[in-house]
TORNUZA-754914 format. One record per residue: residue number from 1; residue in one letter; y, z, x of N, C-alpha, C in turn. Coordinates in nm, 4 decimals. Layout:
N
lumnu nr NUM | rest A | n_Y Y | n_Z Z | n_X X | ca_Y Y | ca_Z Z | ca_X X | c_Y Y | c_Z Z | c_X X $
...
% end
This chain:
97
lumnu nr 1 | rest X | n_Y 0.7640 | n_Z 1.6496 | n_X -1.5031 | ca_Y 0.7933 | ca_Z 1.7609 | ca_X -1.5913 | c_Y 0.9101 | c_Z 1.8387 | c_X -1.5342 $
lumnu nr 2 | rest X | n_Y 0.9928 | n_Z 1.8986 | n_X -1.5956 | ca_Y 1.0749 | ca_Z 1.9941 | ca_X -1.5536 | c_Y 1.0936 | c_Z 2.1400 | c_X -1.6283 $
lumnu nr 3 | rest X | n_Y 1.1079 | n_Z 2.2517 | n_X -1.5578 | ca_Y 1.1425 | ca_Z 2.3582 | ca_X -1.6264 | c_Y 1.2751 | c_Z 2.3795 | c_X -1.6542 $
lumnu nr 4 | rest X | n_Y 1.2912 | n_Z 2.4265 | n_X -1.7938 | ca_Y 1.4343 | ca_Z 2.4206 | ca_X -1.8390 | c_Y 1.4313 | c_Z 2.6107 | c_X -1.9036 $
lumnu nr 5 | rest X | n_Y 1.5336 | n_Z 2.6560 | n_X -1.8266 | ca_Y 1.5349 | ca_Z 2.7902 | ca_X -1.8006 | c_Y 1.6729 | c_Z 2.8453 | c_X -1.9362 $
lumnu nr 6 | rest X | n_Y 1.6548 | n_Z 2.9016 | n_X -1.9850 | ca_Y 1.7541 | ca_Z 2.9228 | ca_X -2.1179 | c_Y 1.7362 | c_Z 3.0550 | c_X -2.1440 $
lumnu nr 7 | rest X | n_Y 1.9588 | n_Z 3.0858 | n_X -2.1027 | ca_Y 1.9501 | ca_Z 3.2244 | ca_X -2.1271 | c_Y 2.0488 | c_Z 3.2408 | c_X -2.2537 $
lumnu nr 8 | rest X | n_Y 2.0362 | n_Z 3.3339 | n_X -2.3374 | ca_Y 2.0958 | ca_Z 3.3274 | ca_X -2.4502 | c_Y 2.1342 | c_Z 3.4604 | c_X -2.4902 $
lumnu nr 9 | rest X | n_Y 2.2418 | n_Z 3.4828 | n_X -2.5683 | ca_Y 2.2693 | ca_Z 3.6218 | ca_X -2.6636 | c_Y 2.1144 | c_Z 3.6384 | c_X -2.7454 $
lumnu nr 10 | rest X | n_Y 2.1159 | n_Z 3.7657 | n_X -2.7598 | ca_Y 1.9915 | ca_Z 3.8127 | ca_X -2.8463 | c_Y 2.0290 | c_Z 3.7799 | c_X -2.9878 $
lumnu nr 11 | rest X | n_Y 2.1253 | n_Z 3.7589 | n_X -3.0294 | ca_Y 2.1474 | ca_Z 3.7144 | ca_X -3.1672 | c_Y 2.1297 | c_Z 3.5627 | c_X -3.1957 $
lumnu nr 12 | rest X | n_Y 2.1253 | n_Z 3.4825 | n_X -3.1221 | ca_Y 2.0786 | ca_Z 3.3288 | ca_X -3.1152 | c_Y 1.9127 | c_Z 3.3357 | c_X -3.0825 $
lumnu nr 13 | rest X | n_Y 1.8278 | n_Z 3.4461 | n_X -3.0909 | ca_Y 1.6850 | ca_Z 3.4270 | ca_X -3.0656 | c_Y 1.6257 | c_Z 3.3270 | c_X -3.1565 $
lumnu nr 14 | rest X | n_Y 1.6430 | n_Z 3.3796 | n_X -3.3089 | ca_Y 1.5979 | ca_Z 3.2703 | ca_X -3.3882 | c_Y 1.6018 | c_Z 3.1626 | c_X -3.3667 $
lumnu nr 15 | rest X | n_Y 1.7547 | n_Z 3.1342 | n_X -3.3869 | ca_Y 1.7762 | ca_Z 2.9318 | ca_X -3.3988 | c_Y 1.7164 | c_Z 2.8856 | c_X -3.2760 $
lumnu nr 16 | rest X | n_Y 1.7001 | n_Z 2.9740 | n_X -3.1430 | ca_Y 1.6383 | ca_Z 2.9160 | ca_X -3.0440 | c_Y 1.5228 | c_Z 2.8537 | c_X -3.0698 $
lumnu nr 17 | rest X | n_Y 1.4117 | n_Z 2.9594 | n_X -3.1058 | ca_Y 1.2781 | ca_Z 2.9767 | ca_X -3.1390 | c_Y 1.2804 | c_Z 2.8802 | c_X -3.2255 $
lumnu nr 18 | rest X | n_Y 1.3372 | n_Z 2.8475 | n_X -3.3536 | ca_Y 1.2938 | ca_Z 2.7696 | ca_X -3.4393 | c_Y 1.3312 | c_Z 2.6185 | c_X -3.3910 $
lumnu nr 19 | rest X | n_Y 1.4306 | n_Z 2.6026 | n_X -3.2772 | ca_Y 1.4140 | ca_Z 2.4292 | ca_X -3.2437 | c_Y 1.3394 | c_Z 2.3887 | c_X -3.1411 $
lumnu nr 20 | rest X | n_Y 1.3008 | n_Z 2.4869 | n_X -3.0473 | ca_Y 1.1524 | ca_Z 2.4816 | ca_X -3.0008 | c_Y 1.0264 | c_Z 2.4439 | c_X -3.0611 $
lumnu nr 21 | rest X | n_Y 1.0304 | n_Z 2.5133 | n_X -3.1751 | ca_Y 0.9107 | ca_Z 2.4668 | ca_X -3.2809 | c_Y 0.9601 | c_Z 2.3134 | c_X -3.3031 $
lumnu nr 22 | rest X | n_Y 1.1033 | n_Z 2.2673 | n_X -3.3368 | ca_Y 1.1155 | ca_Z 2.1465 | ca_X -3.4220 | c_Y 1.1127 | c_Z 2.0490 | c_X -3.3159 $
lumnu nr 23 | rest X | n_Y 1.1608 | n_Z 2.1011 | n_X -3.1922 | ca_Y 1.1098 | ca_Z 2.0154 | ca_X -3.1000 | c_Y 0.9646 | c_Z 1.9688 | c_X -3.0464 $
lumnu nr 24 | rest X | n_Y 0.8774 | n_Z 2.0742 | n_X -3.0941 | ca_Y 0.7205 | ca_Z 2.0835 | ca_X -3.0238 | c_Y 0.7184 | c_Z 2.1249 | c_X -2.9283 $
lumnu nr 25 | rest X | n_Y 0.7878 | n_Z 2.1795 | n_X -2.8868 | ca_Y 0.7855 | ca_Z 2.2912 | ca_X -2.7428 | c_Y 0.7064 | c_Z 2.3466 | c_X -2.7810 $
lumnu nr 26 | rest X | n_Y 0.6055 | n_Z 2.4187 | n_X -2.7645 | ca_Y 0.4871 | ca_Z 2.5097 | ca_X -2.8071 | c_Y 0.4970 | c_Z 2.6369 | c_X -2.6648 $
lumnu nr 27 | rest X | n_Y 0.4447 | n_Z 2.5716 | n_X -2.5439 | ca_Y 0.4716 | ca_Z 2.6876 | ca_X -2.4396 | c_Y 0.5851 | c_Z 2.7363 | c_X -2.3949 $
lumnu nr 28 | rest X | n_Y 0.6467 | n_Z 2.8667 | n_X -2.4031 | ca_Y 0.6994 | ca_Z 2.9333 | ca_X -2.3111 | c_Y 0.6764 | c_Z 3.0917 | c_X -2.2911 $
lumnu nr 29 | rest X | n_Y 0.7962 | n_Z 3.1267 | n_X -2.1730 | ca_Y 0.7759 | ca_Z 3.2451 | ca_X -2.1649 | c_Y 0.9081 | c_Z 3.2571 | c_X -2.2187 $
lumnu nr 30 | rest X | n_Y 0.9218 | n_Z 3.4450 | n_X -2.2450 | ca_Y 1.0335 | ca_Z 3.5026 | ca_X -2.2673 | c_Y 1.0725 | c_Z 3.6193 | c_X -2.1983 $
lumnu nr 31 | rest X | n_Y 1.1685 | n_Z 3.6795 | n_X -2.1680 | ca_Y 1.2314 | ca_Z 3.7706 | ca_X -2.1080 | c_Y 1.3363 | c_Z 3.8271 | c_X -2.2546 $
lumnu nr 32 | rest X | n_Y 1.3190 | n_Z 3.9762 | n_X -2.2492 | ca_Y 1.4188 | ca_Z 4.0113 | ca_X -2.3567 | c_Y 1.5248 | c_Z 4.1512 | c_X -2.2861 $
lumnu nr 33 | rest X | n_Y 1.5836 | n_Z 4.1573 | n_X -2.3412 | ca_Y 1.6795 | ca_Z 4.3029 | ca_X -2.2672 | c_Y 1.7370 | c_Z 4.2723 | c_X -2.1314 $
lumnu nr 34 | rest X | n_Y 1.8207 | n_Z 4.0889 | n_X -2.1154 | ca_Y 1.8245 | ca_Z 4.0530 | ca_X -1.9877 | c_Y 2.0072 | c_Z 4.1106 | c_X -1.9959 $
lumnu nr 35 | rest X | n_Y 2.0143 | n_Z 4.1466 | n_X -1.8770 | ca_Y 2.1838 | ca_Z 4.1320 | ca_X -1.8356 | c_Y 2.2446 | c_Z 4.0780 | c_X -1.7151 $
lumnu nr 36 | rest X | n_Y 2.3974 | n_Z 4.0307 | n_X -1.7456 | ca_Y 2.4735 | ca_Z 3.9442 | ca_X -1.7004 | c_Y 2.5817 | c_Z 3.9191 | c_X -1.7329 $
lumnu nr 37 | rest X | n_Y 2.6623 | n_Z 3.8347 | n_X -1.6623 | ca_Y 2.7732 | ca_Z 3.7881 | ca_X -1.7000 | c_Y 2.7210 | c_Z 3.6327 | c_X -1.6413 $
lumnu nr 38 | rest X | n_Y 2.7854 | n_Z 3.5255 | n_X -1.7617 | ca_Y 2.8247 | ca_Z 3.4315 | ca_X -1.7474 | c_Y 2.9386 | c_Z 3.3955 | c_X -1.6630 $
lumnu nr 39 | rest X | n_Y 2.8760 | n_Z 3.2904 | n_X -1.6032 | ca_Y 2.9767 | ca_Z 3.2115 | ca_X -1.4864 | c_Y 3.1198 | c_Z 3.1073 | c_X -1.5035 $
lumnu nr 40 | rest X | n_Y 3.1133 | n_Z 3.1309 | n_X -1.6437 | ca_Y 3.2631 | ca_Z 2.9663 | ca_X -1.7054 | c_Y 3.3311 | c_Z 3.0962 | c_X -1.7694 $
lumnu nr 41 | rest X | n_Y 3.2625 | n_Z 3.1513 | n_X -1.9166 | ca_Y 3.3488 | ca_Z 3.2391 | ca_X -2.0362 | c_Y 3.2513 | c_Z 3.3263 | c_X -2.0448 $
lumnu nr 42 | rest X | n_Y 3.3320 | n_Z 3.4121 | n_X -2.1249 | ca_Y 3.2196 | ca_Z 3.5278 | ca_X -2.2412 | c_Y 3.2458 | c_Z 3.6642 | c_X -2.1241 $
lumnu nr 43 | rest X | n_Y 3.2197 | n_Z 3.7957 | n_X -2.2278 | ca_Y 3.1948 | ca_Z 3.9114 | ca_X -2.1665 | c_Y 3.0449 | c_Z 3.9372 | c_X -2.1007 $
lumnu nr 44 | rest X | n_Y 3.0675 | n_Z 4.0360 | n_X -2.0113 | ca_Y 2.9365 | ca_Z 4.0638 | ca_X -1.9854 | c_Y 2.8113 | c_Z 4.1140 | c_X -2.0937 $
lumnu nr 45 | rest X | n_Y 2.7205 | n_Z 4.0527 | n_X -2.0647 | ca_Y 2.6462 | ca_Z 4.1281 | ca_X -2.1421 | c_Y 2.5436 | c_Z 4.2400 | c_X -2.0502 $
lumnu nr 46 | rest X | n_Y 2.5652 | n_Z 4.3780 | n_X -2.0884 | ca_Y 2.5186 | ca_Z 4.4898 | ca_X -2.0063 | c_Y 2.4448 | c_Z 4.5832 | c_X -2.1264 $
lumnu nr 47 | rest X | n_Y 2.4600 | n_Z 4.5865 | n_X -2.1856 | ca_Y 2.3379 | ca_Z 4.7005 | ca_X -2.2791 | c_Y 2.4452 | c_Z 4.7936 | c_X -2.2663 $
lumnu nr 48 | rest X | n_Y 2.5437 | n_Z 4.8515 | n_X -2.2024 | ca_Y 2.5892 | ca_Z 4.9644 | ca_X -2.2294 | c_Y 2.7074 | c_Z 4.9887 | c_X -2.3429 $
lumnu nr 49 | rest X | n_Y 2.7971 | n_Z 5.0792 | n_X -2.3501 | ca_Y 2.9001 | ca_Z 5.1416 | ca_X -2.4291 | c_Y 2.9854 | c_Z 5.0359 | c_X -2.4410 $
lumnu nr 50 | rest X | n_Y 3.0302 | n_Z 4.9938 | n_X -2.2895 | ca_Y 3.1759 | ca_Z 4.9369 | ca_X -2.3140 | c_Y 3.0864 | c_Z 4.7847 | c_X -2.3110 $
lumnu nr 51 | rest X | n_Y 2.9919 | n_Z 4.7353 | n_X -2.2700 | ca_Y 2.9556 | ca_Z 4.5903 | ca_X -2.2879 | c_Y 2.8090 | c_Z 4.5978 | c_X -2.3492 $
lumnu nr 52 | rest X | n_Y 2.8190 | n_Z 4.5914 | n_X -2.4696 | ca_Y 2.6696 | ca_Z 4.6439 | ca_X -2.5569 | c_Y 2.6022 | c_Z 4.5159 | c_X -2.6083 $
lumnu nr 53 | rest X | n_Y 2.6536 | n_Z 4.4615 | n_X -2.5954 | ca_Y 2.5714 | ca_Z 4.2934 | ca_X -2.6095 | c_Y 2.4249 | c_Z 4.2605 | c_X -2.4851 $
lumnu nr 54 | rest X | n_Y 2.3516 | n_Z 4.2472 | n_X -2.5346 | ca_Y 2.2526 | ca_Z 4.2029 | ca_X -2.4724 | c_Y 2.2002 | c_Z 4.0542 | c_X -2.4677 $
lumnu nr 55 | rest X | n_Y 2.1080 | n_Z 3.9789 | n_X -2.3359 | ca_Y 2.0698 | ca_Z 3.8172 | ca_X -2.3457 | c_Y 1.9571 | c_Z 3.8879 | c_X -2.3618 $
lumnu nr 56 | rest X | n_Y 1.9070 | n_Z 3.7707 | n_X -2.3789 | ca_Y 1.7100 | ca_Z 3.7019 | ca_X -2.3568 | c_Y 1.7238 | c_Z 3.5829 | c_X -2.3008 $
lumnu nr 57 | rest X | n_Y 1.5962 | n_Z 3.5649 | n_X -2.2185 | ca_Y 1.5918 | ca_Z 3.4393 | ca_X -2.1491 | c_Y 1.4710 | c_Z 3.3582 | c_X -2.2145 $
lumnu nr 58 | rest X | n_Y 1.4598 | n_Z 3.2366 | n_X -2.2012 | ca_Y 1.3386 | ca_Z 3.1633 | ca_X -2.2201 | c_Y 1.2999 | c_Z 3.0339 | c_X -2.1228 $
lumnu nr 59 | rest X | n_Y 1.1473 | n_Z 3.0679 | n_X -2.0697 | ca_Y 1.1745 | ca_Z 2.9501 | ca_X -1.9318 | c_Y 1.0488 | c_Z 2.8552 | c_X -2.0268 $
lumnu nr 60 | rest X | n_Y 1.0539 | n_Z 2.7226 | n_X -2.0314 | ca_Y 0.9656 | ca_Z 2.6569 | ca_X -2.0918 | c_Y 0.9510 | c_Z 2.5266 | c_X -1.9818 $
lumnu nr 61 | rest X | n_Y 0.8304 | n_Z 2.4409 | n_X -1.9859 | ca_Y 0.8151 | ca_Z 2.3538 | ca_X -1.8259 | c_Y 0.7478 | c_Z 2.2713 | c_X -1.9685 $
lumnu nr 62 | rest X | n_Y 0.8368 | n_Z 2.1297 | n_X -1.9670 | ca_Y 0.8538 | ca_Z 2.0088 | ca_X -2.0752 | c_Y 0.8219 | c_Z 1.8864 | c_X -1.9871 $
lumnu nr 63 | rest X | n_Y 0.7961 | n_Z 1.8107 | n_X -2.0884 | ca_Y 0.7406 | ca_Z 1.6871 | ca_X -2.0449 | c_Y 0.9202 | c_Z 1.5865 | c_X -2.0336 $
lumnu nr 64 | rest X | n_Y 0.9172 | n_Z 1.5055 | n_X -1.9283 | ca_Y 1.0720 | ca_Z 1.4967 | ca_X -1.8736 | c_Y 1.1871 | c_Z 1.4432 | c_X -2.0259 $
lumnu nr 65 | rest X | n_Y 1.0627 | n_Z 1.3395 | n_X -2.1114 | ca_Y 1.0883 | ca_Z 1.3135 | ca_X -2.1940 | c_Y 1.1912 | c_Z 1.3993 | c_X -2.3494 $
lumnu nr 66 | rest X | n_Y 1.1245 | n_Z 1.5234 | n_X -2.2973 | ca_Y 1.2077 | ca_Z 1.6105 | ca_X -2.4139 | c_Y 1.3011 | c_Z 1.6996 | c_X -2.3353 $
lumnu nr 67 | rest X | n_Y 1.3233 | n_Z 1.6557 | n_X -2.2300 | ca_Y 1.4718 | ca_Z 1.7469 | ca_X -2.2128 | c_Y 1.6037 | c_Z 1.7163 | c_X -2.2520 $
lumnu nr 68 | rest X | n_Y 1.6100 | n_Z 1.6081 | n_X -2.2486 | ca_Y 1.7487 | ca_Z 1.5723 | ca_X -2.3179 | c_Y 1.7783 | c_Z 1.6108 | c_X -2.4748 $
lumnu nr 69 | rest X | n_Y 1.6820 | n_Z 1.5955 | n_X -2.5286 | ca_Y 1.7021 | ca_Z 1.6306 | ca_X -2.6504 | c_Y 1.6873 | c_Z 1.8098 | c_X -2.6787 $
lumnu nr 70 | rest X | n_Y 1.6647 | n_Z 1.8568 | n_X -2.5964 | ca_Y 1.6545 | ca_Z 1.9887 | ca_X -2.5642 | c_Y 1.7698 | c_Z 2.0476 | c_X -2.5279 $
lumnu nr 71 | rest X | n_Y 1.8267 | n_Z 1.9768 | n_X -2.4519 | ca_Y 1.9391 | ca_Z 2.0428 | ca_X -2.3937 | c_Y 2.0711 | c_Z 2.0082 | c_X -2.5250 $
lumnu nr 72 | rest X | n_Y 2.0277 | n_Z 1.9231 | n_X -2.6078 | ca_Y 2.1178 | ca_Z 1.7992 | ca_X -2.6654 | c_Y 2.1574 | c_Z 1.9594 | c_X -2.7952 $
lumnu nr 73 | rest X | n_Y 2.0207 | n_Z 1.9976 | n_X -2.8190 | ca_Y 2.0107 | ca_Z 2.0810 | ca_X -2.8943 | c_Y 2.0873 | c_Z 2.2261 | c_X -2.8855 $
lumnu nr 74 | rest X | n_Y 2.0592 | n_Z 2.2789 | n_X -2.7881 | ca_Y 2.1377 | ca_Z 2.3982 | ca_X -2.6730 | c_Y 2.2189 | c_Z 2.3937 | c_X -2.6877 $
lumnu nr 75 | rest X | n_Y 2.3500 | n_Z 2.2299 | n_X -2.6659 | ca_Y 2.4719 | ca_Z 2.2318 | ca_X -2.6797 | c_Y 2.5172 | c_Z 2.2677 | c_X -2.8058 $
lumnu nr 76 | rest X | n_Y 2.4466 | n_Z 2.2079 | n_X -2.9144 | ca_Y 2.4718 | ca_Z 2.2130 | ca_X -3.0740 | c_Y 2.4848 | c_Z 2.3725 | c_X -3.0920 $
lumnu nr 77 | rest X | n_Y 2.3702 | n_Z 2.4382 | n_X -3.0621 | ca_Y 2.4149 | ca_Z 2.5573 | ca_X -3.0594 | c_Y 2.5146 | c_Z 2.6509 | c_X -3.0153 $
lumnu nr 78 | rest X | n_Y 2.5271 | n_Z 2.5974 | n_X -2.8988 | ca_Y 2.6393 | ca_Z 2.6841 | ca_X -2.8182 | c_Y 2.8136 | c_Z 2.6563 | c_X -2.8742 $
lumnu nr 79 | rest X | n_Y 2.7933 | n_Z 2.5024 | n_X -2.9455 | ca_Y 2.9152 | ca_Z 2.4793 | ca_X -3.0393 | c_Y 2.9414 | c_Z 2.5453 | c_X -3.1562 $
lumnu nr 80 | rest X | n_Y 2.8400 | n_Z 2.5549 | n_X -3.2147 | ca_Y 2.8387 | ca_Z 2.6691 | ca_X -3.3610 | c_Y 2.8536 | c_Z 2.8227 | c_X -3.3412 $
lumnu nr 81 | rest X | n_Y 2.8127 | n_Z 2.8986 | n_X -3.1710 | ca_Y 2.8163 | ca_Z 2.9868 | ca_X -3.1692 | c_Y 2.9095 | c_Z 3.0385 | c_X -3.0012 $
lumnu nr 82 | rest X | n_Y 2.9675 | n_Z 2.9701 | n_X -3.0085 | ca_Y 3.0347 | ca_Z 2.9363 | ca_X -2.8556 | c_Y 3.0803 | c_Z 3.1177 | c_X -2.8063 $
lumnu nr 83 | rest X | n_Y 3.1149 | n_Z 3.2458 | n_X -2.9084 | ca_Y 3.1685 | ca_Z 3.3152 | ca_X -2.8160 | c_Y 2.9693 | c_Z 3.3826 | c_X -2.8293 $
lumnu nr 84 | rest X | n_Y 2.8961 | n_Z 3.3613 | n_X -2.8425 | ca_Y 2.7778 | ca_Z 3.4417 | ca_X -2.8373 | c_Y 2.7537 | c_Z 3.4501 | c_X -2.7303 $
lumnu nr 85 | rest X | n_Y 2.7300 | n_Z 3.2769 | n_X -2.6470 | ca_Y 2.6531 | ca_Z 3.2590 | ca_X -2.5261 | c_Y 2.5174 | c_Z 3.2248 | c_X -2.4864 $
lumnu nr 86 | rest X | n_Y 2.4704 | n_Z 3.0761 | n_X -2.4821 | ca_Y 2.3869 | ca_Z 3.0372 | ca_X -2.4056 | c_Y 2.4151 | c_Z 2.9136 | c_X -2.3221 $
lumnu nr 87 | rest X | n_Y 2.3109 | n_Z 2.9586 | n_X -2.2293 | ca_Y 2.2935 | ca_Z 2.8218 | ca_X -2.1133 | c_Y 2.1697 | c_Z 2.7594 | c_X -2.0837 $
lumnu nr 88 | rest X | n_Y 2.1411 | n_Z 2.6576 | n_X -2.0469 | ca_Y 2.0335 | ca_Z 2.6088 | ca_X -2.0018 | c_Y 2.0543 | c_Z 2.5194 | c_X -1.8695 $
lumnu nr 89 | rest X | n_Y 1.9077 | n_Z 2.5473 | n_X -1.7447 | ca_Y 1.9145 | ca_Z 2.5276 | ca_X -1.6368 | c_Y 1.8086 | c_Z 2.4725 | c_X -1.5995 $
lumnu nr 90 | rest X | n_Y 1.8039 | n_Z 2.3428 | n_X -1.5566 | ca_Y 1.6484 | ca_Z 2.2488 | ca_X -1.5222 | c_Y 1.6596 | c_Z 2.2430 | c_X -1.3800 $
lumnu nr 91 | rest X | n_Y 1.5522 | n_Z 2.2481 | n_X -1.3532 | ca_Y 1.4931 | ca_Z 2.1810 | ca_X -1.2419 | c_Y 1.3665 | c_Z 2.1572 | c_X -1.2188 $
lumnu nr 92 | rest X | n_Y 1.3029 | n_Z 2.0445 | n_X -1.1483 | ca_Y 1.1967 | ca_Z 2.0045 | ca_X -1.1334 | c_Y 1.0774 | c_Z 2.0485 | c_X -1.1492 $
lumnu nr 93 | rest X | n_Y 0.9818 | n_Z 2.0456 | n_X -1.1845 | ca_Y 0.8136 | ca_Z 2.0802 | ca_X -1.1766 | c_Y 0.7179 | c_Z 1.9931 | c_X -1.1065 $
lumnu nr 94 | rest X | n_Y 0.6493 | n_Z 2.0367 | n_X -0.9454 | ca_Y 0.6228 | ca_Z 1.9579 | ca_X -0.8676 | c_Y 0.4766 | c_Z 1.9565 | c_X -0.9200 $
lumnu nr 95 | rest X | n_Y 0.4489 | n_Z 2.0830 | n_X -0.9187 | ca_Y 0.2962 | ca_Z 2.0500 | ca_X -0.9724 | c_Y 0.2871 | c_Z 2.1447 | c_X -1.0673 $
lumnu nr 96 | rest X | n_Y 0.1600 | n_Z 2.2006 | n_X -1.1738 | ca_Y 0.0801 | ca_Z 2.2848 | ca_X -1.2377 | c_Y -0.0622 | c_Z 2.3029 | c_X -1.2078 $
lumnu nr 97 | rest X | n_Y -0.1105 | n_Z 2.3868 | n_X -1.2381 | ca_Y -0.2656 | ca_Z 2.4783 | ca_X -1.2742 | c_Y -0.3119 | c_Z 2.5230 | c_X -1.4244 $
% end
């Protein structure tokens, strides 16, 4: 399994949420009111005056099988909405409870 960690503009929440569903992702968590700056492009996103854009994050732990198509998905998005901003970040899941 791996967790695939996805941080996004708050205005991409939906389309997120809804290819999670189309994927069958069913579990995750969420984080909302996150800030940052991206590491390649894009402004910061800070909640304030001069950078008023805000992320959300979403961490979801997938069976290894649906990450590619997960991530496959992420990209699609990030092409349709490229100055918004999201990323996604995997790494391993050694065990669960």
């Amino acid at each position: 399994m791996k967790s695939v960690f996805i941080v996004y503009n708050q205005a991409l929440g939906d389309i997120l949420l809804e290819t999670l569903d189309h994927l069958g992702i069913r579990g995750f968590s969420m984080w909302e009111d996150v800030k940052g700056r991206g590491g390649k492009t894009g402004e910061p996103h800070m909640g304030t005056h001069t950078w008023p854009a805000m992320n959300s994050a979403i961490m979801a732990v997938v069976d290894d099988n649906r990450v590619d198509s997960l991530l496959t998905e992420v990209s699609k998005i990030n092409e349709r909405a490229e100055l918004q901003g999201i990323r996604a970040f995997t790494w391993n899941v050694e065990q669960t409870v």
